[in-house]
C-alpha positions as protocol buffer text, in pm:
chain_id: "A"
residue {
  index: 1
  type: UNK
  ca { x: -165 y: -1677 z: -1595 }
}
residue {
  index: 2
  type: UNK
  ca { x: 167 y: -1742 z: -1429 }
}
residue {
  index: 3
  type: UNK
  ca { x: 324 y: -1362 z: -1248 }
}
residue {
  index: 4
  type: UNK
  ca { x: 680 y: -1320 z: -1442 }
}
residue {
  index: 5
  type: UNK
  ca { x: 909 y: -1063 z: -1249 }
}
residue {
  index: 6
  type: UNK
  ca { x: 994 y: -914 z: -1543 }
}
residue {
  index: 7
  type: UNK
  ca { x: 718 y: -687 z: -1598 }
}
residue {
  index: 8
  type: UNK
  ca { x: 850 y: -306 z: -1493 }
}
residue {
  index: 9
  type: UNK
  ca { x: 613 y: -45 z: -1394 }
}
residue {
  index: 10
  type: UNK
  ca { x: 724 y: 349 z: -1386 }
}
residue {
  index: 11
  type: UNK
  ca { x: 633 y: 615 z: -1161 }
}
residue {
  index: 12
  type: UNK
  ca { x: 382 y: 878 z: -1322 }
}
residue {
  index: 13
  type: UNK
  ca { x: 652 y: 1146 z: -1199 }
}
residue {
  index: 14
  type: UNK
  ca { x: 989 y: 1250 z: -1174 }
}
residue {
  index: 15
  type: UNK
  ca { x: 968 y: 1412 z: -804 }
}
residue {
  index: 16
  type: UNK
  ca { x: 816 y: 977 z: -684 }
}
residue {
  index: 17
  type: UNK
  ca { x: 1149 y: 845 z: -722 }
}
residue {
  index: 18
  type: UNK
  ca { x: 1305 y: 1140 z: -552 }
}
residue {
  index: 19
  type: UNK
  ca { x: 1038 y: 1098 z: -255 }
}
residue {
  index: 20
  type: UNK
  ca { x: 1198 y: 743 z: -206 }
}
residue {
  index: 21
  type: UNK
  ca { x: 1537 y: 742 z: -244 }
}
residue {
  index: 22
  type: UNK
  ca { x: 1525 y: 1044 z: 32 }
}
residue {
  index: 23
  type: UNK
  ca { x: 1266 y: 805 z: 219 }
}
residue {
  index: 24
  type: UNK
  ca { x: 1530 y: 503 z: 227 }
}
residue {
  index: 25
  type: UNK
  ca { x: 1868 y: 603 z: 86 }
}
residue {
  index: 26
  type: UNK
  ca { x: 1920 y: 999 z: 67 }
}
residue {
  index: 27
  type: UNK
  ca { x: 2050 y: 1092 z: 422 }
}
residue {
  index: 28
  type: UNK
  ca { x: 1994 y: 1459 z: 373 }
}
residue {
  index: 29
  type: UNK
  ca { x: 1762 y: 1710 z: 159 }
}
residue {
  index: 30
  type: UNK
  ca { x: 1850 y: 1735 z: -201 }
}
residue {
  index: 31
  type: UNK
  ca { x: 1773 y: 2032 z: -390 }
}
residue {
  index: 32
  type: UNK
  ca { x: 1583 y: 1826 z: -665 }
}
residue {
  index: 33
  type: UNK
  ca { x: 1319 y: 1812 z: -392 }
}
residue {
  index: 34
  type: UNK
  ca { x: 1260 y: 2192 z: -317 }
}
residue {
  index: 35
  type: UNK
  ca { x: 1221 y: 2242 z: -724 }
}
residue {
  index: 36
  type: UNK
  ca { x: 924 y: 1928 z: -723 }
}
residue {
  index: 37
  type: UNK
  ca { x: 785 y: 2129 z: -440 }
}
residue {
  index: 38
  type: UNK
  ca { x: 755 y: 2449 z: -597 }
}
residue {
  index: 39
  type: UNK
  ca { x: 658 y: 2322 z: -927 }
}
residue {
  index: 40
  type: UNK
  ca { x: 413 y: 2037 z: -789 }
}
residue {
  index: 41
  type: UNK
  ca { x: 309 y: 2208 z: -477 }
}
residue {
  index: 42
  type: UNK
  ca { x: 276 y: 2570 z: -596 }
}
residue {
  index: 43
  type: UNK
  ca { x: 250 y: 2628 z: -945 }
}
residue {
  index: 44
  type: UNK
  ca { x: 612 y: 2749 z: -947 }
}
residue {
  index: 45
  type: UNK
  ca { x: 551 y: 3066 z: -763 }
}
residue {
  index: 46
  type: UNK
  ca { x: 738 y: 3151 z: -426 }
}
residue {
  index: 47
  type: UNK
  ca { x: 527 y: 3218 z: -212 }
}
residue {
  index: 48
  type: UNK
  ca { x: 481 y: 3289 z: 191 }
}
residue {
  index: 49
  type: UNK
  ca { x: 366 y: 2922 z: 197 }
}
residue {
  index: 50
  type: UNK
  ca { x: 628 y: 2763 z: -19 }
}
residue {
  index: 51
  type: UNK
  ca { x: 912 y: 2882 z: 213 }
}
residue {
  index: 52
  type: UNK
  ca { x: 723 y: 2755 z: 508 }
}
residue {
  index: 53
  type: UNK
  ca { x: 672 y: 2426 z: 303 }
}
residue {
  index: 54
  type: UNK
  ca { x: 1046 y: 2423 z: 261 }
}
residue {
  index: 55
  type: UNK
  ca { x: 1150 y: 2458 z: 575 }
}
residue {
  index: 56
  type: UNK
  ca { x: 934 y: 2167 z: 703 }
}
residue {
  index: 57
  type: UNK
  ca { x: 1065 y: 1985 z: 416 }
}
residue {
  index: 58
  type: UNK
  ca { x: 1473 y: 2056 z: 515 }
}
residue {
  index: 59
  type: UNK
  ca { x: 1367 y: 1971 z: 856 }
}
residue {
  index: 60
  type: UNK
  ca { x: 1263 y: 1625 z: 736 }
}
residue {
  index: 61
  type: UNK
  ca { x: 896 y: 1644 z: 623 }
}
residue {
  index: 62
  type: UNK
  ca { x: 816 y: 1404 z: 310 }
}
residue {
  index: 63
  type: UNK
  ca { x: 799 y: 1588 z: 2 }
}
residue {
  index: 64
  type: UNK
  ca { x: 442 y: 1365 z: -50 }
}
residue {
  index: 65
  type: UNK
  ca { x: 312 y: 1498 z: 285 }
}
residue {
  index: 66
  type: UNK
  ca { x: 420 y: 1845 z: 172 }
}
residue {
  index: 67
  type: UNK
  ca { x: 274 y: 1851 z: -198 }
}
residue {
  index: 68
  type: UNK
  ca { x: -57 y: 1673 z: -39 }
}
residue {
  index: 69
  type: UNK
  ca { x: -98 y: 1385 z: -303 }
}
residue {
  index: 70
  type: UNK
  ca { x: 106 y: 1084 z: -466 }
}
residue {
  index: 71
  type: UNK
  ca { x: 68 y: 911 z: -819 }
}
residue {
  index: 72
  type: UNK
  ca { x: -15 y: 549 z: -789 }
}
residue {
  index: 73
  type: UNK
  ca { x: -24 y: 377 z: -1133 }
}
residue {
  index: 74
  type: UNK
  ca { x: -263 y: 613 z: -1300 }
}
residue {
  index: 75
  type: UNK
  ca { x: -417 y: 721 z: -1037 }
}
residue {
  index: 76
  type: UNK
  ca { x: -342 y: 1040 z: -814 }
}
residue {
  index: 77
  type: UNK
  ca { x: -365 y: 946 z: -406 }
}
residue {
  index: 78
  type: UNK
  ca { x: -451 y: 1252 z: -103 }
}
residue {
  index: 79
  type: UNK
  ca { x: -250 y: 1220 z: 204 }
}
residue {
  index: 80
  type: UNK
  ca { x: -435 y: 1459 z: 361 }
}
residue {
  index: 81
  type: UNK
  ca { x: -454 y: 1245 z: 679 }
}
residue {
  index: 82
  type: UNK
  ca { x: -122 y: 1128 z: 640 }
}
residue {
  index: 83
  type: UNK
  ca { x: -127 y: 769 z: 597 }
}
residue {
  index: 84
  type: UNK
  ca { x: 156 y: 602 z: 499 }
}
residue {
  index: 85
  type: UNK
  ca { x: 301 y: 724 z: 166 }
}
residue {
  index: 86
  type: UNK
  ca { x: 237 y: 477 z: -110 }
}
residue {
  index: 87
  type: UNK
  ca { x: 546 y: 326 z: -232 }
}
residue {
  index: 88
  type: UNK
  ca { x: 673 y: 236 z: -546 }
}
residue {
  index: 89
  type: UNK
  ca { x: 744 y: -143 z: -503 }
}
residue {
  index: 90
  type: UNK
  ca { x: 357 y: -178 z: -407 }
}
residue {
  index: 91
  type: UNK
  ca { x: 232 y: 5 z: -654 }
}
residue {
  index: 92
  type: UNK
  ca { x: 510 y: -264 z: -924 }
}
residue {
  index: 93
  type: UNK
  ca { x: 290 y: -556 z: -727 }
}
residue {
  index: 94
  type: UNK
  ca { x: -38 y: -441 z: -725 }
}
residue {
  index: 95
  type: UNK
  ca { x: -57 y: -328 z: -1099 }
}
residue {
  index: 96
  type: UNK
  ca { x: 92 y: -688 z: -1179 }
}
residue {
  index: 97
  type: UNK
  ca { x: -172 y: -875 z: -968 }
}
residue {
  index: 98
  type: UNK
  ca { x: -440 y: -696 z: -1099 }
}
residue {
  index: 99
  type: UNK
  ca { x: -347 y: -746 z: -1476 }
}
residue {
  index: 100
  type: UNK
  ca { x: -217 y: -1098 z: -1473 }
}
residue {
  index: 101
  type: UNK
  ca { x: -535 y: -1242 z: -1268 }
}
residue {
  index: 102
  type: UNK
  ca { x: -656 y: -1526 z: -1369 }
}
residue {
  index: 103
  type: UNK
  ca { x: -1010 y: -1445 z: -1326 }
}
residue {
  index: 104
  type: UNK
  ca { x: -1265 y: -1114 z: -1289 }
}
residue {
  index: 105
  type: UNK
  ca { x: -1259 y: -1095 z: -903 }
}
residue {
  index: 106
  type: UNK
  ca { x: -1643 y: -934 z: -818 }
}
residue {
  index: 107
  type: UNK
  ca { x: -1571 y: -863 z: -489 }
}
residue {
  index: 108
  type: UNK
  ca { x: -1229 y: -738 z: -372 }
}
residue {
  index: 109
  type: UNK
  ca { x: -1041 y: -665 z: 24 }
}
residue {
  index: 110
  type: UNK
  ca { x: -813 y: -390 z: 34 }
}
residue {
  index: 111
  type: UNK
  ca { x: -684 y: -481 z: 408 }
}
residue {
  index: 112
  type: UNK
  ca { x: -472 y: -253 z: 629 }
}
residue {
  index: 113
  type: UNK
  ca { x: -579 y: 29 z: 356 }
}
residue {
  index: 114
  type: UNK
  ca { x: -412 y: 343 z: 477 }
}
residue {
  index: 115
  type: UNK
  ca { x: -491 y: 570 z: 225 }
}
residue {
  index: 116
  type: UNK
  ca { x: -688 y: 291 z: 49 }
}
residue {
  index: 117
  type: UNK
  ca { x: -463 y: 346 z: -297 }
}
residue {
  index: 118
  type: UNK
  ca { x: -457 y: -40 z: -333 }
}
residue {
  index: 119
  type: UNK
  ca { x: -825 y: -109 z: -303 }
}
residue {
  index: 120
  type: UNK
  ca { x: -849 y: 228 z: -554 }
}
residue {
  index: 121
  type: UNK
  ca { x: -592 y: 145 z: -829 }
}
residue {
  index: 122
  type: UNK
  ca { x: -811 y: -239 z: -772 }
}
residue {
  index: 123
  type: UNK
  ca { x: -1154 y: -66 z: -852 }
}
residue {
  index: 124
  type: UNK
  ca { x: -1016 y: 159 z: -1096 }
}
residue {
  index: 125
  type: UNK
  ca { x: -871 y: -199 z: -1281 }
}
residue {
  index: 126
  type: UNK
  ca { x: -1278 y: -377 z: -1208 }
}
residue {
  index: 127
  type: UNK
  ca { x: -1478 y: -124 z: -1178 }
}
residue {
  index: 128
  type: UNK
  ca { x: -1804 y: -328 z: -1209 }
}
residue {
  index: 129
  type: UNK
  ca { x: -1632 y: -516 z: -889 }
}
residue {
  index: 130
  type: UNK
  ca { x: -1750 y: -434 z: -490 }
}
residue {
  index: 131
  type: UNK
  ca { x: -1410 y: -339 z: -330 }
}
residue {
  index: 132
  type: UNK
  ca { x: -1443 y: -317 z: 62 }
}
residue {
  index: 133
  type: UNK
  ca { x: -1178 y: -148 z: 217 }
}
residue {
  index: 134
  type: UNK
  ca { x: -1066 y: -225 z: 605 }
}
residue {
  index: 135
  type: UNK
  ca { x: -831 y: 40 z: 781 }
}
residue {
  index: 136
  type: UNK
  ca { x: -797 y: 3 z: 1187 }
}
residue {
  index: 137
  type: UNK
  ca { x: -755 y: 424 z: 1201 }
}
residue {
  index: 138
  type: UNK
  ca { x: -1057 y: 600 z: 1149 }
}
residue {
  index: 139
  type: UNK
  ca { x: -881 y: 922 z: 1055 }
}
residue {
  index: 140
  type: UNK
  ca { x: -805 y: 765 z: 711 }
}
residue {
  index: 141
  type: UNK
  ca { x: -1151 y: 687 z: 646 }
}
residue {
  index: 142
  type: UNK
  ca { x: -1220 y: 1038 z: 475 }
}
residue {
  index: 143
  type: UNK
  ca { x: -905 y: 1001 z: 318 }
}
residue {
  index: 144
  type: UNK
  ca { x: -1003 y: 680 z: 128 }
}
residue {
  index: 145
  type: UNK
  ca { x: -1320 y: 826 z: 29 }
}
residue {
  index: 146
  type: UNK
  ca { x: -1160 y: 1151 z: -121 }
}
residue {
  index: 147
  type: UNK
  ca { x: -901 y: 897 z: -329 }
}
residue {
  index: 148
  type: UNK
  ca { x: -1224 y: 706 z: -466 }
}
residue {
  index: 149
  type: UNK
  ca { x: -1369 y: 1028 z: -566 }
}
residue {
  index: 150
  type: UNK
  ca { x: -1139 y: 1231 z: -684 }
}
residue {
  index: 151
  type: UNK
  ca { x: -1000 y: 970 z: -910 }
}
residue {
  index: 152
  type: UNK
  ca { x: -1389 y: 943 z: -1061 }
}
residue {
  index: 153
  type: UNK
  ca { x: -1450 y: 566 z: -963 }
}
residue {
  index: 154
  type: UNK
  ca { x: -1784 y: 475 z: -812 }
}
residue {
  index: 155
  type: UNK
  ca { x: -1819 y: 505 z: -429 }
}
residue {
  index: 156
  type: UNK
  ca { x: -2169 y: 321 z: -463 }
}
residue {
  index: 157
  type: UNK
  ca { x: -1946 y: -19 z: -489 }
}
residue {
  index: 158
  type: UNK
  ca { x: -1713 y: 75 z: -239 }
}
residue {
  index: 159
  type: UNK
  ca { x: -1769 y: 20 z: 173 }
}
residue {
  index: 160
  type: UNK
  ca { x: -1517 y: 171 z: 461 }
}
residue {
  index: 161
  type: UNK
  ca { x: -1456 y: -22 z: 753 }
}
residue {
  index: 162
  type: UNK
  ca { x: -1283 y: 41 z: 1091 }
}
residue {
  index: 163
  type: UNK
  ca { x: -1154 y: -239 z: 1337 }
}
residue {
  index: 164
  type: UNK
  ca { x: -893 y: -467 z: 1369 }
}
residue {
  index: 165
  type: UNK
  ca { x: -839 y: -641 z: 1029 }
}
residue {
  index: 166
  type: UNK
  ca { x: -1125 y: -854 z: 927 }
}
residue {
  index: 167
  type: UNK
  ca { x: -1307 y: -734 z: 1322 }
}
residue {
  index: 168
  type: UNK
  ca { x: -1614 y: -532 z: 1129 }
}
residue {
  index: 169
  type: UNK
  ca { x: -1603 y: -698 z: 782 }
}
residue {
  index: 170
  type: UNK
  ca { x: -2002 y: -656 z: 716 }
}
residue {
  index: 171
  type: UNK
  ca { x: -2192 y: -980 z: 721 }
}
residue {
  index: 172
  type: UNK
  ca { x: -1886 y: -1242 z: 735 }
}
residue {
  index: 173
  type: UNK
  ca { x: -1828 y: -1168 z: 372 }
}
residue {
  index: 174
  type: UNK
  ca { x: -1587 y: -1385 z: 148 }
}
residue {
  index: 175
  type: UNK
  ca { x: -1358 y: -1232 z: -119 }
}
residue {
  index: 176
  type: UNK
  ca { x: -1214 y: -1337 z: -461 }
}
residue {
  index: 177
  type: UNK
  ca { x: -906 y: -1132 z: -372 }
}
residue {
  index: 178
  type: UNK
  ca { x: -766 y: -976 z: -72 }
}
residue {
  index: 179
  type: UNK
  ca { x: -485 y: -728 z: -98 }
}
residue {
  index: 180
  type: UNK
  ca { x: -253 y: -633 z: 190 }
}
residue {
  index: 181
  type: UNK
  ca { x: 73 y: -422 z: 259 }
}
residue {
  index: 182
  type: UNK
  ca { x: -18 y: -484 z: 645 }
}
residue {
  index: 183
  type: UNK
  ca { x: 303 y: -334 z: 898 }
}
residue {
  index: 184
  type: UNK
  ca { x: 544 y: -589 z: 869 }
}
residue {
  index: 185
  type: UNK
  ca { x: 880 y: -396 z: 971 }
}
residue {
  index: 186
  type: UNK
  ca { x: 1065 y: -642 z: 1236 }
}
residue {
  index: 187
  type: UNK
  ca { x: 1215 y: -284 z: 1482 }
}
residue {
  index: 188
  type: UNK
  ca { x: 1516 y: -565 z: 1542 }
}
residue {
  index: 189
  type: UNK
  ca { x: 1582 y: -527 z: 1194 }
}
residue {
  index: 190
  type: UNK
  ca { x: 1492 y: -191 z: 1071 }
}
residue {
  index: 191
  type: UNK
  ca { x: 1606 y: -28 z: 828 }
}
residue {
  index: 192
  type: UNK
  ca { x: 1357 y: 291 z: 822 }
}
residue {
  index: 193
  type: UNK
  ca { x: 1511 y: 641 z: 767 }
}
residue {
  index: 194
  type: UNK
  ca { x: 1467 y: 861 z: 1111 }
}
residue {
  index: 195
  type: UNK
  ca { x: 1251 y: 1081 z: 876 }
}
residue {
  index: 196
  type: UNK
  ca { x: 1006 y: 844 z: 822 }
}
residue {
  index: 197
  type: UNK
  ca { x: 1010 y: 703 z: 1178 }
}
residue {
  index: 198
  type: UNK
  ca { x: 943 y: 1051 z: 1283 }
}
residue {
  index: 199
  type: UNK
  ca { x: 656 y: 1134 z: 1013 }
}
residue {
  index: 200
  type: UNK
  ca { x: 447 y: 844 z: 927 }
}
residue {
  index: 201
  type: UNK
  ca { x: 223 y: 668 z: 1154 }
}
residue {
  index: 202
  type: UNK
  ca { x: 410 y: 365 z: 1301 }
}
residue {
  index: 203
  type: UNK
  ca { x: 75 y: 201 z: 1337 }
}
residue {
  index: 204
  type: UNK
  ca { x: 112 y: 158 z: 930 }
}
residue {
  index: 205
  type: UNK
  ca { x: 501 y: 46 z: 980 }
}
residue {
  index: 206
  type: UNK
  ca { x: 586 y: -164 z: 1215 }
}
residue {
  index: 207
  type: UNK
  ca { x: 481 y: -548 z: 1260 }
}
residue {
  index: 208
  type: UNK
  ca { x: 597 y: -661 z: 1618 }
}
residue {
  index: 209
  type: UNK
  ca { x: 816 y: -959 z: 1687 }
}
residue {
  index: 210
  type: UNK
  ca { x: 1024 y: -1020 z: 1321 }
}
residue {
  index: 211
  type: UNK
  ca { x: 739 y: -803 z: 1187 }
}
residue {
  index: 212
  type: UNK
  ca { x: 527 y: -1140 z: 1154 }
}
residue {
  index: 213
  type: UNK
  ca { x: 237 y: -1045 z: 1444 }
}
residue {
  index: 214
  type: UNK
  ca { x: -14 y: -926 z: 1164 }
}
residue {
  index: 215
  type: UNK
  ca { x: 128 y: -1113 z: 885 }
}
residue {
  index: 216
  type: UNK
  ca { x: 62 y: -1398 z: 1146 }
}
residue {
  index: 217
  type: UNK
  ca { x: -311 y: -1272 z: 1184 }
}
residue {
  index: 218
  type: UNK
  ca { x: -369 y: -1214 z: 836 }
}
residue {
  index: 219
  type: UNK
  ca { x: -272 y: -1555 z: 718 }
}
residue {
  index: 220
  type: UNK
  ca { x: -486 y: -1737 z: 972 }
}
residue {
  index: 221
  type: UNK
  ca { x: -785 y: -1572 z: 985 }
}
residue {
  index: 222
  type: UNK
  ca { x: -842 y: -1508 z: 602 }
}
residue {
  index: 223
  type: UNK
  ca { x: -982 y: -1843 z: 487 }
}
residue {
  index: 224
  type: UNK
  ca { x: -1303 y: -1754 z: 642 }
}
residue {
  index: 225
  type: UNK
  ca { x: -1311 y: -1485 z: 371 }
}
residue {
  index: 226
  type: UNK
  ca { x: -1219 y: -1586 z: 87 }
}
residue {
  index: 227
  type: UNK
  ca { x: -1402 y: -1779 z: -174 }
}
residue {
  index: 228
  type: UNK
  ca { x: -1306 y: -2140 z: -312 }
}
residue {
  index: 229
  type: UNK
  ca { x: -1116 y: -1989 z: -578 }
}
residue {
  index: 230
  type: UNK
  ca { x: -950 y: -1672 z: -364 }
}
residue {
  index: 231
  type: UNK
  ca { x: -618 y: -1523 z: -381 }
}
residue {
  index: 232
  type: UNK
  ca { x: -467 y: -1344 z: -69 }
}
residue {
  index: 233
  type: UNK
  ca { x: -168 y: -1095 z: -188 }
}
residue {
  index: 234
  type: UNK
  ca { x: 55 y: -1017 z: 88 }
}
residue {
  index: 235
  type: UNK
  ca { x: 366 y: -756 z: 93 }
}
residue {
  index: 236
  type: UNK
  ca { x: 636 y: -808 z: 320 }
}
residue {
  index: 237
  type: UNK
  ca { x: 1032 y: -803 z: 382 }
}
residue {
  index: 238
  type: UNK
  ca { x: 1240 y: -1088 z: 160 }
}
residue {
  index: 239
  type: UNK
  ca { x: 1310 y: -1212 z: 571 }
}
residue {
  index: 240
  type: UNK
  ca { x: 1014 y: -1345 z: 605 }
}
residue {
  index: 241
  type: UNK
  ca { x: 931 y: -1559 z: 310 }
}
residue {
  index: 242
  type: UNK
  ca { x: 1009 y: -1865 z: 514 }
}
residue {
  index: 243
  type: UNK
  ca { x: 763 y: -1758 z: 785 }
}
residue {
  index: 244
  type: UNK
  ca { x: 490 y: -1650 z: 554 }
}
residue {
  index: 245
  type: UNK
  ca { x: 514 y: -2012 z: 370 }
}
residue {
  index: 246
  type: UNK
  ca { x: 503 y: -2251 z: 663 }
}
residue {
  index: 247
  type: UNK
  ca { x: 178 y: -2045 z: 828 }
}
residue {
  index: 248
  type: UNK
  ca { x: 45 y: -2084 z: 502 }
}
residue {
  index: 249
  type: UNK
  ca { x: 83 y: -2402 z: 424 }
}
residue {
  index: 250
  type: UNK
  ca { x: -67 y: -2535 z: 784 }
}
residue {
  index: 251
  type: UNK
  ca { x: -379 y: -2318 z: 701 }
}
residue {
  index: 252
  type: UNK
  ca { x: -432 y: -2466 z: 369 }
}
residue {
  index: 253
  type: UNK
  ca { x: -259 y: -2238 z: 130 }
}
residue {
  index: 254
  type: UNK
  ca { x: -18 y: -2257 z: -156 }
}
residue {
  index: 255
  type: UNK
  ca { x: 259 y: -2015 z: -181 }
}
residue {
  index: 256
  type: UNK
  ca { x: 432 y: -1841 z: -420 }
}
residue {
  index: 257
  type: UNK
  ca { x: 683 y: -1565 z: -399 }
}
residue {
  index: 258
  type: UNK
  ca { x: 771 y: -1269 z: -613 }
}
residue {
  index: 259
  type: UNK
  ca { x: 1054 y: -998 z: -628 }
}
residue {
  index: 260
  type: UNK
  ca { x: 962 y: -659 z: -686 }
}
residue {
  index: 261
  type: UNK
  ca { x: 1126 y: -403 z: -971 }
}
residue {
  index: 262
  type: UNK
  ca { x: 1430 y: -436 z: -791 }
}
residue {
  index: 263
  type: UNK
  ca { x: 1461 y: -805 z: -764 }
}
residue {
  index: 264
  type: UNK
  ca { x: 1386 y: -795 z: -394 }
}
residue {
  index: 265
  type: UNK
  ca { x: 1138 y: -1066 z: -295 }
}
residue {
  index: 266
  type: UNK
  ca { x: 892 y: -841 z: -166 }
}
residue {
  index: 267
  type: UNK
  ca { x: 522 y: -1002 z: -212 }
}
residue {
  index: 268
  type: UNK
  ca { x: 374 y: -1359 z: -167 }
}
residue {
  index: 269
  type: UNK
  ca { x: 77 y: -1497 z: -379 }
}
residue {
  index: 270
  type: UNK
  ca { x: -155 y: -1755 z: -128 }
}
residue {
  index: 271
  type: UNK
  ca { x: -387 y: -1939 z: -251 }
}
residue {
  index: 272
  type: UNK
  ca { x: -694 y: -2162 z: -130 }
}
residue {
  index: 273
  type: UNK
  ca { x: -594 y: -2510 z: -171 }
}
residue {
  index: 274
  type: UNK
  ca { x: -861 y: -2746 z: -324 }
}
């Protein structure tokens, strides 16, 4: 089925498009913020820990950091570890991925997982799939168990694996769909808020050279796992495009891009060309 752009997904609440805009666009703390806090965060009641919370959040802490979880689709995502906060243009492309597919993947990549909410909102879609997910930092592992757990989905078809991208992949497996928001901010170009340069792991953020170094890798090295029929999802900036279509097309992909809820191209759609 072809992916139409038109498609909008909401937030499951208020305080996620709040997190953002302060995340990108909001140079200072709003007060909409302290009152998502206290009413996510604390039950309402002001507490000794509240105004601690608050000050770490006036001093630039993200609000999802500070409540300890984020909605993703319908599912409910622990930062404990503090991984990169899900956003809400990947959580637009991954919920239209997974629902216009034109197949039941069995066996599923969530690559560069972070806090492994993609690989989780993709088991949560399948759950009689095998969803492997691959994060380079080891402190997230426990992180992307808790998110499989806690959001009832069965860790018996899940597996967690360290290393560099596709390094410890068990036993050269191939996929019917890998899913990546790899770090793909070019620093020549950023446009990151200081708070989020100063918060979340720039390991998760930043890509090297025009942001293409694992974009690069990704592209490359993935037709050795996938299957005949694969799909490899990648996010990215709307800059890149051109770069992410000629690497795919000399290793044997078709490309297709897509703009998120804001009519920013902001994902590309590879696939294995017969």
């Amino acid at each position: 089925m072809p992916l139409s752009p038109t498609v909008k997904h909401k937030p499951v609440h208020k305080w996620v498009d709040i997190t953002l805009k302060s995340m990108f666009t909001m140079p200072t703390m709003d007060a909409r913020e302290e009152k998502w806090l206290l009413e996510e965060g604390f039950n309402g009641v002001e507490n000794s820990e509240y105004f601690v919370a608050r000050e770490k959040l006036r001093s630039g802490e993200p609000l999802a950091y500070l409540i300890g979880t984020m909605p993703f689709g319908p599912l409910t995502i622990a930062l404990a570890s503090k991984p990169l906060i899900p956003r809400v243009e990947t959580e637009f492309w991954v919920t239209k991925v997974l629902h216009e597919l034109p197949f039941v993947p069995e066996k599923i990549l969530d690559l560069c997982a972070g806090s492994g909410c993609i690989g989780t909102l993709a088991l949560h879609t399948f759950p009689s799939a095998h969803v492997d997910f691959a994060e380079l930092d080891e402190s997230h592992h426990e992180t992307i168990r808790e998110n499989i757990v806690r959001n009832n989905l069965p860790l018996k078809n899940t597996s967690i694996n360290g290393g560099d991208l596709f390094e410890h992949i068990q036993g050269g497996a191939t996929y019917d769909l890998i899913l990546t928001n790899p770090p793909y901010i070019d620093p020549a170009l950023d446009r990151t808020q200081t708070e989020v340069k100063m918060h979340e792991p720039h390991l998760a953020l930043y890509g090297g050279a025009k942001g293409m170094e694992i974009i690069a890798r990704i592209i490359r090295e993935a037709p050795r796992h996938l299957a005949e029929h694969g799909i490899l999802v990648i996010e990215h900036e709307p800059e890149q495009c051109e770069a992410v279509a000629k690497l795919a097309m000399v290793n044997g992909f078709s490309v297709t891009h897509y703009p998120d809820q804001y009519g920013v191209l902001r994902y590309t759609i590879l696939k294995r060309l017969s």
